[in-house]
Phi, psi and omega in degrees: 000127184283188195238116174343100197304080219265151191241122196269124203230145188309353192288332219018056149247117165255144176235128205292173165053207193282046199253123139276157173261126176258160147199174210224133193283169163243150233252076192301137141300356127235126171323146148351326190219039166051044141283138184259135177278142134338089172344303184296308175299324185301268237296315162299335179228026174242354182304339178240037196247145205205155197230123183266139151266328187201138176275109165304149174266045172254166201257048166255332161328140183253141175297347150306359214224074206228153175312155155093349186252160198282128169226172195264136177233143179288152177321293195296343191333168172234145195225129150277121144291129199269318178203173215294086200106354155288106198235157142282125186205124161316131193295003163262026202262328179259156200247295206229188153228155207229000000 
C-alpha cells in the first residue's frame, strides 16, 4: 500500500489520522472602527474560533475543513499543546466551519 504523500507544514508538524494542527485566533480589544470589546462578549463569541494549520490524513476529516481556514472548536474539546499557540486536536472537536 503506498503511503501518502504528507505536505510539510511552516509549523514542521504534521499531524496524522483523524487530527488538526490549530491555533487559537486572537482576541482584539477593539473593532476595526475603535468600539472597545467588553471582557464578556470577547469571550463568547471569539474563544473558539481557531485558525487550521495542517489537516491530518485521516478519512474522517470533512472536505470543508482545509489549512488556512476559520473553523468553531467546542468548549470541552481535549487539545495537546504542540508549541506555544499551538494545539492538536480531533476533527470532532470542531462544530463548523466559517
Amino acid at each position: 500500500m503506498a503511503k501518502a504523500k504528507t505536505k510539510q507544514n511552516d509549523k514542521g508538524f504534521q499531524p496524522v489520522g483523524d487530527r488538526l494542527l490549530i491555533t487559537r485566533q486572537k482576541i482584539d480589544e477593539k473593532t476595526e472602527s475603535g468600539i472597545i470589546l467588553p471582557a464578556n462578549h470577547k469571550r463568547k463569541m471569539f474563544e473558539n474560533l481557531a485558525t487550521v494549520i495542517a489537516v491530518g490524513d485521516g478519512e474522517n476529516i470533512s472536505e470543508h475543513i482545509t489549512e488556512g481556514c476559520t473553523v468553531y472548536i467546542r468548549d470541552e474539546a481535549p487539545s495537546v499543546e504542540i508549541s506555544e499557540g499551538i494545539y492538536l486536536v480531533m476533527h470532532d472537536a470542531v462544530y463548523g466551519v466559517l
